[in-house]
Predicted model as a PDB file, atoms N, CA, C, CB and O in Angstrom, pLDDT in the B-factor column:
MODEL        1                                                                  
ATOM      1  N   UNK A   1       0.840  -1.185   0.000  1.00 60.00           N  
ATOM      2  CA  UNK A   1       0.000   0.000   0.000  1.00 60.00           C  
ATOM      3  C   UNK A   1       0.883   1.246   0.000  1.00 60.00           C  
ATOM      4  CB  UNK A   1      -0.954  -0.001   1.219  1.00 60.00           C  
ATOM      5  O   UNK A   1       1.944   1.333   0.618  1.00 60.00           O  
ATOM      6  N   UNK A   2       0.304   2.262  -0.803  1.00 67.00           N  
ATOM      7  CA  UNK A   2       1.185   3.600  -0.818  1.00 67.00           C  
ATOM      8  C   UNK A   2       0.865   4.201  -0.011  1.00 67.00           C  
ATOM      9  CB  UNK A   2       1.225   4.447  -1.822  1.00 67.00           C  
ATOM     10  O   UNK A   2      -0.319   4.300   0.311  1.00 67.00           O  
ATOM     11  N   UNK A   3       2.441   5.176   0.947  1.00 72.00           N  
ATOM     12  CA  UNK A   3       1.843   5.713   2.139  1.00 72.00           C  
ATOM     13  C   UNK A   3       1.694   7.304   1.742  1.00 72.00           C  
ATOM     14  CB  UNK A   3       2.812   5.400   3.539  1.00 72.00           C  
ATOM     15  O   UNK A   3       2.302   7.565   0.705  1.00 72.00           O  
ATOM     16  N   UNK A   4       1.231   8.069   2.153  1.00 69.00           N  
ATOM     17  CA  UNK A   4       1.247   9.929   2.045  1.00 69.00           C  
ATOM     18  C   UNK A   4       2.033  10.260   1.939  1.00 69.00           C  
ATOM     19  CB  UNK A   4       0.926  10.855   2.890  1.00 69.00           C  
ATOM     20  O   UNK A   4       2.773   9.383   2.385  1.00 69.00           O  
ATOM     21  N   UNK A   5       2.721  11.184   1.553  1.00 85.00           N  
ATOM     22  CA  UNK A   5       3.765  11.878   1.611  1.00 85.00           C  
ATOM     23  C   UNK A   5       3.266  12.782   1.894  1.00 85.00           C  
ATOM     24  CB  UNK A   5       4.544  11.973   0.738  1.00 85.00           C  
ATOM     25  O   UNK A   5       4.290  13.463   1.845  1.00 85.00           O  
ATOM     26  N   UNK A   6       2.504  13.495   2.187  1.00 87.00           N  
ATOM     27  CA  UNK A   6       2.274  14.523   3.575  1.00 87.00           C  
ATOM     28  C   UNK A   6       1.298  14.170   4.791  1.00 87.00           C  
ATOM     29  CB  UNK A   6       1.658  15.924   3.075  1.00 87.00           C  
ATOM     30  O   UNK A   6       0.192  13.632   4.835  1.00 87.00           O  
ATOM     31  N   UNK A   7       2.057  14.630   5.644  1.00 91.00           N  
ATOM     32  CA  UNK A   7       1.440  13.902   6.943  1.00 91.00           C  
ATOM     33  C   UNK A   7      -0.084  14.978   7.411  1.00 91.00           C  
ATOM     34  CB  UNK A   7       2.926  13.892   8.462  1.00 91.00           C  
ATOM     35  O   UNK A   7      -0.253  16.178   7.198  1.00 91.00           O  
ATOM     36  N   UNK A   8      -0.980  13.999   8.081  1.00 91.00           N  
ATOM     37  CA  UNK A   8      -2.263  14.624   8.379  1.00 91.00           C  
ATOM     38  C   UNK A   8      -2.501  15.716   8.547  1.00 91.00           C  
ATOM     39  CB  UNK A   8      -2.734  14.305   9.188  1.00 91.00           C  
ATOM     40  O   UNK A   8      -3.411  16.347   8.009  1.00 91.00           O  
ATOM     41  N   UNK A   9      -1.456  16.238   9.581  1.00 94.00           N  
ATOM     42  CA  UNK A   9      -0.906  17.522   9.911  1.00 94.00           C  
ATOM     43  C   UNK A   9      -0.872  18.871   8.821  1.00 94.00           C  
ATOM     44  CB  UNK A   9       0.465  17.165  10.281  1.00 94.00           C  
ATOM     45  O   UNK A   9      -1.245  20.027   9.021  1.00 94.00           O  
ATOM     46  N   UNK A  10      -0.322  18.293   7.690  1.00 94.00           N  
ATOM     47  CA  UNK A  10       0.597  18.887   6.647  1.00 94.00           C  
ATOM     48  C   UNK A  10      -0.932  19.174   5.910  1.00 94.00           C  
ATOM     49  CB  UNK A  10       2.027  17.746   5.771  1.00 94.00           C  
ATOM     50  O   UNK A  10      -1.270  20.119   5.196  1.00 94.00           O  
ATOM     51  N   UNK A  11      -1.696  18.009   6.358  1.00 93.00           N  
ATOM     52  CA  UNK A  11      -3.217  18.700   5.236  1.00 93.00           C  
ATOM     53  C   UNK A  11      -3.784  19.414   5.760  1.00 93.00           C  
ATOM     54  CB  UNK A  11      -4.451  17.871   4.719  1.00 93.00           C  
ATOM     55  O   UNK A  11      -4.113  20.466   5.211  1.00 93.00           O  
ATOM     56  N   UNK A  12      -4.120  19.127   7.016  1.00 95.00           N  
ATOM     57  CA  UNK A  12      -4.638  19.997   7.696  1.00 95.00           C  
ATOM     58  C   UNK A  12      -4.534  21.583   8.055  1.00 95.00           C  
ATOM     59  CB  UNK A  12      -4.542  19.484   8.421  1.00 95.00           C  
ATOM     60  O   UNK A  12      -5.474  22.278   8.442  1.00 95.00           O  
ATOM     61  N   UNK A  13      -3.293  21.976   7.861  1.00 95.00           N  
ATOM     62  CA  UNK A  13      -2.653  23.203   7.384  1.00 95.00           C  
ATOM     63  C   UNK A  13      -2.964  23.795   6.003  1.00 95.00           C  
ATOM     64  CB  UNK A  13      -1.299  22.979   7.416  1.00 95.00           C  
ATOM     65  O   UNK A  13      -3.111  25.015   5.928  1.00 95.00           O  
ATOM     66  N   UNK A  14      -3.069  23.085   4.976  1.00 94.00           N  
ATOM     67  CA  UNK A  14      -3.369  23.396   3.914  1.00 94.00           C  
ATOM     68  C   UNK A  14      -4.767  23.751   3.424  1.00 94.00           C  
ATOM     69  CB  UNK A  14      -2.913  22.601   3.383  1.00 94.00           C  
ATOM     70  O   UNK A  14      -5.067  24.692   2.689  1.00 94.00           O  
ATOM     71  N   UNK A  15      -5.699  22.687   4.046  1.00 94.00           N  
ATOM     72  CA  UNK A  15      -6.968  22.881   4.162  1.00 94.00           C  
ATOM     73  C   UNK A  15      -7.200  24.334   5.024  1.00 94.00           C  
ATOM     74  CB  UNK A  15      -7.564  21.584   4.810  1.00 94.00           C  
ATOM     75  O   UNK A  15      -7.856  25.229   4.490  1.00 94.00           O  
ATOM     76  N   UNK A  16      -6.724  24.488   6.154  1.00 95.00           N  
ATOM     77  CA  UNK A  16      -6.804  25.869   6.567  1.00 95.00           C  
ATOM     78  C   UNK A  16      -6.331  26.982   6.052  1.00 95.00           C  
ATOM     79  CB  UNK A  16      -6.423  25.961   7.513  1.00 95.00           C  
ATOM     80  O   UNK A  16      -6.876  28.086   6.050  1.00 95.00           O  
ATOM     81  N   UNK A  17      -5.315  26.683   5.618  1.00 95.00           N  
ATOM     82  CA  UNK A  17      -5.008  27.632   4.937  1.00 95.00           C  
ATOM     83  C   UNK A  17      -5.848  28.378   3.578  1.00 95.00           C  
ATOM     84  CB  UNK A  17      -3.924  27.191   4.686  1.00 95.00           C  
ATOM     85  O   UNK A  17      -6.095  29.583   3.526  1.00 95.00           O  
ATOM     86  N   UNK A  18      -6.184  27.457   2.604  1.00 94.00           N  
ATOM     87  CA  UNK A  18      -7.539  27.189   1.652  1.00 94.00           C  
ATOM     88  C   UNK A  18      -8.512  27.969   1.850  1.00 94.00           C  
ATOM     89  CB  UNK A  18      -8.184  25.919   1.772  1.00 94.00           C  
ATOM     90  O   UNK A  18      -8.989  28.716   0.995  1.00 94.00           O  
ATOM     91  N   UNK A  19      -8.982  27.830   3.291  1.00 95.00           N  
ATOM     92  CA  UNK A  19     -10.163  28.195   3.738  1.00 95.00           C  
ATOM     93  C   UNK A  19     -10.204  29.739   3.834  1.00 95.00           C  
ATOM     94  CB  UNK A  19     -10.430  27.513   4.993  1.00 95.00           C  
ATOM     95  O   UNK A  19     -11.232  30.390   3.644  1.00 95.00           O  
ATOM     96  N   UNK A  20      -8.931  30.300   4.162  1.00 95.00           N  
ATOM     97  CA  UNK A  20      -9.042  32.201   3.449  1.00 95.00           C  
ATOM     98  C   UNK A  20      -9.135  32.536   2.321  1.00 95.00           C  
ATOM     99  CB  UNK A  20      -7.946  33.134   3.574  1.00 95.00           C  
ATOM    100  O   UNK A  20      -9.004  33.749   2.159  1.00 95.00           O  
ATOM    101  N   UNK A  21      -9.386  31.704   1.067  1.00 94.00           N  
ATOM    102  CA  UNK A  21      -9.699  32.500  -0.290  1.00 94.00           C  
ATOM    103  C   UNK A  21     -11.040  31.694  -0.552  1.00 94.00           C  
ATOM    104  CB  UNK A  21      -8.394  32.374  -1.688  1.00 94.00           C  
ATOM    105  O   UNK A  21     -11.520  30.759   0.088  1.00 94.00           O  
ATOM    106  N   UNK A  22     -11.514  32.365  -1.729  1.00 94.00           N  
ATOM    107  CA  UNK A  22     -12.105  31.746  -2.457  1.00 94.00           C  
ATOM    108  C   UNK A  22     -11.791  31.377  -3.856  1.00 94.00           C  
ATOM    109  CB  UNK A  22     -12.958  32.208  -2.354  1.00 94.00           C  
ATOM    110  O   UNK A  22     -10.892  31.963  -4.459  1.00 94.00           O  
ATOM    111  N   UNK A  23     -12.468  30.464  -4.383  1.00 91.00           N  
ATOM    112  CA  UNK A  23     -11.885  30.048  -5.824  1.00 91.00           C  
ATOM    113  C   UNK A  23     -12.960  30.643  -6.836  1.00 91.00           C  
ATOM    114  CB  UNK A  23     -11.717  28.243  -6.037  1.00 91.00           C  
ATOM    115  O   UNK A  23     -14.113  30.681  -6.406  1.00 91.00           O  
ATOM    116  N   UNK A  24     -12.743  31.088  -8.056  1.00 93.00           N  
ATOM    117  CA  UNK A  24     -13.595  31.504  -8.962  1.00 93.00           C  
ATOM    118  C   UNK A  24     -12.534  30.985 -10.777  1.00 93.00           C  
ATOM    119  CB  UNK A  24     -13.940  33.481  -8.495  1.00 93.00           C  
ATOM    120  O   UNK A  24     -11.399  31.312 -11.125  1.00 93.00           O  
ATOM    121  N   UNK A  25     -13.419  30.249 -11.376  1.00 93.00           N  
ATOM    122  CA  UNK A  25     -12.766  29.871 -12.476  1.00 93.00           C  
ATOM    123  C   UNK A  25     -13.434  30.485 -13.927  1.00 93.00           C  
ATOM    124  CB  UNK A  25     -12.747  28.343 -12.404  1.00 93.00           C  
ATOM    125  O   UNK A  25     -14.330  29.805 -14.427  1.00 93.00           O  
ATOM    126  N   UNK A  26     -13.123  31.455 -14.459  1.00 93.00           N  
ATOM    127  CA  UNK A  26     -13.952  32.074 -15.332  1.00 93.00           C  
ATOM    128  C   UNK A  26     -12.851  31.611 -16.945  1.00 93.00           C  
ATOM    129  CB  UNK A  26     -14.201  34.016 -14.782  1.00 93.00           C  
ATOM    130  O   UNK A  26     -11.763  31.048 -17.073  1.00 93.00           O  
ATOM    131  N   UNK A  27     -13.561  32.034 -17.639  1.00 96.00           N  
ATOM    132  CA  UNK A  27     -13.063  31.896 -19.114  1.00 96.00           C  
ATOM    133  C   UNK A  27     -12.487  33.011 -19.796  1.00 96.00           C  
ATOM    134  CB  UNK A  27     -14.105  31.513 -19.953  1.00 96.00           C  
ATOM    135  O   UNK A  27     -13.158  34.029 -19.626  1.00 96.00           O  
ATOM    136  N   UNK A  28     -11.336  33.193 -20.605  1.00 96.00           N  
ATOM    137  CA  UNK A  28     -11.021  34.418 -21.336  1.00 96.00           C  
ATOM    138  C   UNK A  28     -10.850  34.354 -22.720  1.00 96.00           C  
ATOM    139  CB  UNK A  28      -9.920  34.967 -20.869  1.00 96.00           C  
ATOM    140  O   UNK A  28     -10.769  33.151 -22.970  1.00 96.00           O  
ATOM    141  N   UNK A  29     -10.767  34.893 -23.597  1.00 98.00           N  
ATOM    142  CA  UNK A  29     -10.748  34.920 -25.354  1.00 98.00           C  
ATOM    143  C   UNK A  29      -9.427  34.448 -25.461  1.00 98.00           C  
ATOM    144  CB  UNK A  29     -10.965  36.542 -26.268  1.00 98.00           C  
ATOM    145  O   UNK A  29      -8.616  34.853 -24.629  1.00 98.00           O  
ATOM    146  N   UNK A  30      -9.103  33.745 -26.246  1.00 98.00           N  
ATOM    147  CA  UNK A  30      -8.043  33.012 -26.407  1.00 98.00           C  
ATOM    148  C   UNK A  30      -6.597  34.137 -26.939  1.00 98.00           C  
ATOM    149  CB  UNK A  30      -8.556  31.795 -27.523  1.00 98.00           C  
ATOM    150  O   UNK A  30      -6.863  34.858 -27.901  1.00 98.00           O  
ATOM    151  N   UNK A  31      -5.452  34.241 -26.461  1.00 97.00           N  
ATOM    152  CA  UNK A  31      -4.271  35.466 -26.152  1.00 97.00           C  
ATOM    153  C   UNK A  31      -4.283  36.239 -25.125  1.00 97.00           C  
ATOM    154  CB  UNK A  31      -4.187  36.453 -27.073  1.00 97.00           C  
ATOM    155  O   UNK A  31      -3.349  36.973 -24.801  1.00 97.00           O  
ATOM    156  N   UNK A  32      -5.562  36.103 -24.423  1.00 97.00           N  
ATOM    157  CA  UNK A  32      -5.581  37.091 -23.314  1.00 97.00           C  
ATOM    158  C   UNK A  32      -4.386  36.627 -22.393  1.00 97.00           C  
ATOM    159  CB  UNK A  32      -7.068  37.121 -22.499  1.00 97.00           C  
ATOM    160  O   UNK A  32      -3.875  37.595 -21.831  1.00 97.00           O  
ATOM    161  N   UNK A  33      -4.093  36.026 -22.237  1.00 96.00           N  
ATOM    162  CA  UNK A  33      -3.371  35.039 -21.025  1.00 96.00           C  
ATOM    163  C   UNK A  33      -1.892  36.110 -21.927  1.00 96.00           C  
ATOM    164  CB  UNK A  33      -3.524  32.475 -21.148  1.00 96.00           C  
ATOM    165  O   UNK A  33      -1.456  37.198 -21.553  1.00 96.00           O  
ATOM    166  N   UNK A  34      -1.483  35.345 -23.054  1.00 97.00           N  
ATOM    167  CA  UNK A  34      -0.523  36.072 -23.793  1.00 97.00           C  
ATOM    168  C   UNK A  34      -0.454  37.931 -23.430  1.00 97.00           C  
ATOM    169  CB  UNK A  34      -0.968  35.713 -25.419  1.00 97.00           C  
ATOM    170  O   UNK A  34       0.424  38.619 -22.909  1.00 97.00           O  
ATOM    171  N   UNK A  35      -1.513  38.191 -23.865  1.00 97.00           N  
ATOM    172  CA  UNK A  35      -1.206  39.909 -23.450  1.00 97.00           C  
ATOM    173  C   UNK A  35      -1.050  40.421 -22.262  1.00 97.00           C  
ATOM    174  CB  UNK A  35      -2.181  40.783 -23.794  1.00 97.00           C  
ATOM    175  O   UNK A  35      -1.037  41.622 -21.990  1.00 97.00           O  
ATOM    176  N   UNK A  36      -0.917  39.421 -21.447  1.00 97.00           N  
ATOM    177  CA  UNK A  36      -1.044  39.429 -19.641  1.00 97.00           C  
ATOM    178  C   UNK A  36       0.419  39.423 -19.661  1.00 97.00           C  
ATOM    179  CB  UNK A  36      -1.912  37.900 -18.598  1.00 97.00           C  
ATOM    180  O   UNK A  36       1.047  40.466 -19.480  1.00 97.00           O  
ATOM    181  N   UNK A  37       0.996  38.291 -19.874  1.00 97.00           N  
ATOM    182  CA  UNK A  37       2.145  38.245 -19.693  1.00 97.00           C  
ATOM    183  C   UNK A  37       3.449  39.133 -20.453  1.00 97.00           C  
ATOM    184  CB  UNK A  37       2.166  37.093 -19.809  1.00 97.00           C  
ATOM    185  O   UNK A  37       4.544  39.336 -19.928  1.00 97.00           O  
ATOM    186  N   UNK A  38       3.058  39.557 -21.706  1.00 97.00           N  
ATOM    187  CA  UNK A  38       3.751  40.613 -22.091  1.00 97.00           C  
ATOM    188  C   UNK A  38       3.709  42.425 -21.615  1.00 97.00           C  
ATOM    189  CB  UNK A  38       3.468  40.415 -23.324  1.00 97.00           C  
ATOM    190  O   UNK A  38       4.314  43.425 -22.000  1.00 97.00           O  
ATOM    191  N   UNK A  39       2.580  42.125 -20.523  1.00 96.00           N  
ATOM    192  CA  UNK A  39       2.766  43.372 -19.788  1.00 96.00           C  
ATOM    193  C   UNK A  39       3.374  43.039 -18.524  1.00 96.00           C  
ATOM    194  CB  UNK A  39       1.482  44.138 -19.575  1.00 96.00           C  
ATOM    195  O   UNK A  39       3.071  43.741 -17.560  1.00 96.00           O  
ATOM    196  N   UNK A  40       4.279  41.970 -18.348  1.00 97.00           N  
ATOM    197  CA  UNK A  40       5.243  41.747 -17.650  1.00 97.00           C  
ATOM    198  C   UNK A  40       4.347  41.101 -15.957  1.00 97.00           C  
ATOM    199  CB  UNK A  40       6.234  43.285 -17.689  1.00 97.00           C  
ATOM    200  O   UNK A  40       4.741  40.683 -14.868  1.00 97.00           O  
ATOM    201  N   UNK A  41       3.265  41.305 -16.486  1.00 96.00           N  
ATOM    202  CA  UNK A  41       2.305  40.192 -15.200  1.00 96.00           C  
ATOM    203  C   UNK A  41       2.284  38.875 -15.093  1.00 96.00           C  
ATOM    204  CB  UNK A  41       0.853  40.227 -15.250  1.00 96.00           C  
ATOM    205  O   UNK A  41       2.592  38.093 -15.992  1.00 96.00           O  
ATOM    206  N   UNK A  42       1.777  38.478 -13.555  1.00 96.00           N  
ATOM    207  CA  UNK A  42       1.456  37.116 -13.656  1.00 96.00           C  
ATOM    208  C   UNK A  42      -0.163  37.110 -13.505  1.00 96.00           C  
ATOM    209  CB  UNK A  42       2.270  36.223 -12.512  1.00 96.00           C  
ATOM    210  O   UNK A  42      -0.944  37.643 -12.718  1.00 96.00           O  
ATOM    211  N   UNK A  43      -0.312  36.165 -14.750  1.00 95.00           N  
ATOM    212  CA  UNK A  43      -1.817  36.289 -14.572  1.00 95.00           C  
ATOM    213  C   UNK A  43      -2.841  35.945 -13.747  1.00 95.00           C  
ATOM    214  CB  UNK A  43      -2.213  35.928 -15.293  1.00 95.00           C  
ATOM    215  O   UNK A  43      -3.865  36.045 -14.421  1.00 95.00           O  
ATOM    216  N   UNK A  44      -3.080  35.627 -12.752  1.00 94.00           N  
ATOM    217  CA  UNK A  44      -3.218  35.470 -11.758  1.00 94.00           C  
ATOM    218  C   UNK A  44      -3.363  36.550 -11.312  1.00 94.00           C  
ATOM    219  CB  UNK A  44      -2.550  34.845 -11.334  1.00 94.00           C  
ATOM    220  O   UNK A  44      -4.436  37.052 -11.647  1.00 94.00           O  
ATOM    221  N   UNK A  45      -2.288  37.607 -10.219  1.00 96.00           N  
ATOM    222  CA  UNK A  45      -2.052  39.189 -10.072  1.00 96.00           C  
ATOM    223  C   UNK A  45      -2.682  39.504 -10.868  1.00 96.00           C  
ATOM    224  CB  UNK A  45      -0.817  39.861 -10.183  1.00 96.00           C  
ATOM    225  O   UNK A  45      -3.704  40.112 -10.548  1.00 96.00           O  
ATOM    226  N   UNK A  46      -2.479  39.324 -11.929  1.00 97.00           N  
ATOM    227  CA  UNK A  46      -3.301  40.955 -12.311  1.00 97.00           C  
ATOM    228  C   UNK A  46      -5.165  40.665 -12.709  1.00 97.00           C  
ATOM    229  CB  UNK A  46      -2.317  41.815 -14.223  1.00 97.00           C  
ATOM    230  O   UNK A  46      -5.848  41.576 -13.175  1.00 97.00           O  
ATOM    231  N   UNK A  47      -5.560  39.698 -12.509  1.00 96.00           N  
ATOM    232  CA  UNK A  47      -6.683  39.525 -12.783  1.00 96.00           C  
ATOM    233  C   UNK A  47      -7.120  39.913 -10.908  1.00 96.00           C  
ATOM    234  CB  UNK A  47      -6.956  37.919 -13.654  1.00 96.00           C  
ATOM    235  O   UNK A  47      -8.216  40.342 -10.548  1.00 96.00           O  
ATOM    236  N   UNK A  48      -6.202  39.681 -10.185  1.00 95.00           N  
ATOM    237  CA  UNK A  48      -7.128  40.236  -8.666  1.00 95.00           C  
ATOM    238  C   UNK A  48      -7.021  41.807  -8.460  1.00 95.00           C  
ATOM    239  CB  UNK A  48      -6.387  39.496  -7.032  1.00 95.00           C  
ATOM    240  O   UNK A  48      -7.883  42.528  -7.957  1.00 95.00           O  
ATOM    241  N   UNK A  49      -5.726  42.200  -8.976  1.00 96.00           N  
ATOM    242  CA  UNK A  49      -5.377  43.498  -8.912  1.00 96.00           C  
ATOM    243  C   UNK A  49      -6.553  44.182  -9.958  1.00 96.00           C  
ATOM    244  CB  UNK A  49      -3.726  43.697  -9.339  1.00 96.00           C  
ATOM    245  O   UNK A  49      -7.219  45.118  -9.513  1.00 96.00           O  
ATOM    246  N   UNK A  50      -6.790  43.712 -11.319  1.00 96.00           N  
ATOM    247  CA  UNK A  50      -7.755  44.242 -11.802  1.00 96.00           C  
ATOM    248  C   UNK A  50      -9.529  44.278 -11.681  1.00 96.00           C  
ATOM    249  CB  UNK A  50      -7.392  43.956 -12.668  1.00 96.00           C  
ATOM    250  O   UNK A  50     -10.290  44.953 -12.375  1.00 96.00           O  
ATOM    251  N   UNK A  51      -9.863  43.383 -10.639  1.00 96.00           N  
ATOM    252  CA  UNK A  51     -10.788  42.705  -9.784  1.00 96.00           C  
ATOM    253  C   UNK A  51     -10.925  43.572  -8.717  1.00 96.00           C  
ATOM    254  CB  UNK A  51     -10.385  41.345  -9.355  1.00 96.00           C  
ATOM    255  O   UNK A  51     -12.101  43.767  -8.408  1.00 96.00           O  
ATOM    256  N   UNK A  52      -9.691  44.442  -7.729  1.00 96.00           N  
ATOM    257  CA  UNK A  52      -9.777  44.551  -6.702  1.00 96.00           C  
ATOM    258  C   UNK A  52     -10.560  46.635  -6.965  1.00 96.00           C  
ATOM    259  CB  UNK A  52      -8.138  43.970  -5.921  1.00 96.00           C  
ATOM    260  O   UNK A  52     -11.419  47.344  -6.440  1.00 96.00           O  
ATOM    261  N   UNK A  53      -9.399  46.751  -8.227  1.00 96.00           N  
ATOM    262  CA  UNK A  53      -9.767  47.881  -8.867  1.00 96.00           C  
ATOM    263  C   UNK A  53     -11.481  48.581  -8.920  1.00 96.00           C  
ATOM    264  CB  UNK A  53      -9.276  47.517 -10.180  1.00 96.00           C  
ATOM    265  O   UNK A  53     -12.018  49.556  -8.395  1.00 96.00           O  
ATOM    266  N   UNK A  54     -11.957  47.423  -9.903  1.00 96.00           N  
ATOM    267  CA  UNK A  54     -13.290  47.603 -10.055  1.00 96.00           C  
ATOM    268  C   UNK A  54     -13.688  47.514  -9.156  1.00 96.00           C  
ATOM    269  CB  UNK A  54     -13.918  47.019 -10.738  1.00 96.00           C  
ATOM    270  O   UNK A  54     -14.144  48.614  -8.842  1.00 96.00           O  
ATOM    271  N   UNK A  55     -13.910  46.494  -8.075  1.00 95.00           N  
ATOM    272  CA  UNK A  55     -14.496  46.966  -7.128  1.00 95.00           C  
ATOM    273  C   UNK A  55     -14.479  48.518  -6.151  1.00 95.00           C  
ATOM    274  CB  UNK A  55     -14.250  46.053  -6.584  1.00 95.00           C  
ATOM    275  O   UNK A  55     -15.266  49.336  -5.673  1.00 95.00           O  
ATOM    276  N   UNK A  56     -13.305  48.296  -6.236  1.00 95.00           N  
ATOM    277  CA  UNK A  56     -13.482  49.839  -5.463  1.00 95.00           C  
ATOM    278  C   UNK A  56     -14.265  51.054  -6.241  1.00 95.00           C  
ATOM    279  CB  UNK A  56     -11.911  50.492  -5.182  1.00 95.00           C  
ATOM    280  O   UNK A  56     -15.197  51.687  -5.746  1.00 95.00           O  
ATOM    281  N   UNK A  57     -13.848  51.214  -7.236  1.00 94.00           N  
ATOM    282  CA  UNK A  57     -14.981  52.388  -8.305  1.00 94.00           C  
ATOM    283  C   UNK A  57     -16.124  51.945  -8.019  1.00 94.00           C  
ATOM    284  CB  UNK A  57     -14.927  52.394 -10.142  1.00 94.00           C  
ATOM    285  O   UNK A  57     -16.764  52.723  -7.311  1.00 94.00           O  
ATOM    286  N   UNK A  58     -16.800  50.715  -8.366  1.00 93.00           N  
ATOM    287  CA  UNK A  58     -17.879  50.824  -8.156  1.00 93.00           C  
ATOM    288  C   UNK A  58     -19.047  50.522  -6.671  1.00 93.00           C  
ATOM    289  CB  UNK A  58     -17.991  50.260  -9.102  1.00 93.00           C  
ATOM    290  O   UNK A  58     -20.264  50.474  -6.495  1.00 93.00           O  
ATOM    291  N   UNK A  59     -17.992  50.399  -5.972  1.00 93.00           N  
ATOM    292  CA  UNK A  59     -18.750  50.879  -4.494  1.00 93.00           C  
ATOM    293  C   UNK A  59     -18.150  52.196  -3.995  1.00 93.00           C  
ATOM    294  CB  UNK A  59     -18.510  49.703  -3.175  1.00 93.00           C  
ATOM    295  O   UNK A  59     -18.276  52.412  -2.789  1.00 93.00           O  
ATOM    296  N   UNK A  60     -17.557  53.049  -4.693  1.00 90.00           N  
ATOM    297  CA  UNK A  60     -17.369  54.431  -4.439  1.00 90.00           C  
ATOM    298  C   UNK A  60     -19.055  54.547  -5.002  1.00 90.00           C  
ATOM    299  CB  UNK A  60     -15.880  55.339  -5.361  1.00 90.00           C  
ATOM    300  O   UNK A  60     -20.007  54.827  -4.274  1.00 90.00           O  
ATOM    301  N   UNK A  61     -19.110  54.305  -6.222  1.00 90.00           N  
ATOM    302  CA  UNK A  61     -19.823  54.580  -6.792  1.00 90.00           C  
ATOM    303  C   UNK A  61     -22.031  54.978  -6.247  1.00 90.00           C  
ATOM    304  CB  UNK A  61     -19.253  53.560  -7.597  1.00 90.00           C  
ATOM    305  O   UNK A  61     -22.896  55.854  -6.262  1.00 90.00           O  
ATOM    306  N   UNK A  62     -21.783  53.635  -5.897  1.00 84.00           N  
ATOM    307  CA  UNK A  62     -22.972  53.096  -5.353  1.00 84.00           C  
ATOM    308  C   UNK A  62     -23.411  53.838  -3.876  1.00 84.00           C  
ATOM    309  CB  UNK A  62     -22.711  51.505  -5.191  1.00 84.00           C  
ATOM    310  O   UNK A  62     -24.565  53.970  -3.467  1.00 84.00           O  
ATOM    311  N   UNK A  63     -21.872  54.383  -3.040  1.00 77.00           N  
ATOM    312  CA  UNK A  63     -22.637  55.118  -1.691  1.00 77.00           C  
ATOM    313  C   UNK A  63     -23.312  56.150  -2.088  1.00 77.00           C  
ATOM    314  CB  UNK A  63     -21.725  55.685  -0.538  1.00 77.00           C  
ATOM    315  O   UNK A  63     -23.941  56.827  -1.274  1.00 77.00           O  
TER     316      UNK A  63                                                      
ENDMDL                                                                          
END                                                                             
């Protein structure tokens, strides 16, 4: 039988850790990923940084 290579512990940390984000998996036009990275981003960053953006305008917006 194969044993873990991370111990209960080790998930259990991870799982907690997990538990401060949330996940959201959306779709983009195919190069977008490409034009991300030639503005020297990781895509990832800049989809929260550009996420975090909008939000703020538009609950300026809304008070």
């Amino acid at each position: 039988m194969a044993e873990h290579k991370t111990t209960d512990a080790m998930r259990k940390a991870i799982y907690k850790y997990d538990d401060k984000f949330e996940r959201v998996n959306c779709r983009f036009d195919v190069g977008t990923k490409k034009r991300i990275d030639k503005l020297g981003y990781k895509c990832n960053n800049f989809i929260k940084l550009a996420v975090a953006e909008k939000l703020e305008r538009e609950e300026k917006i809304l008070k």
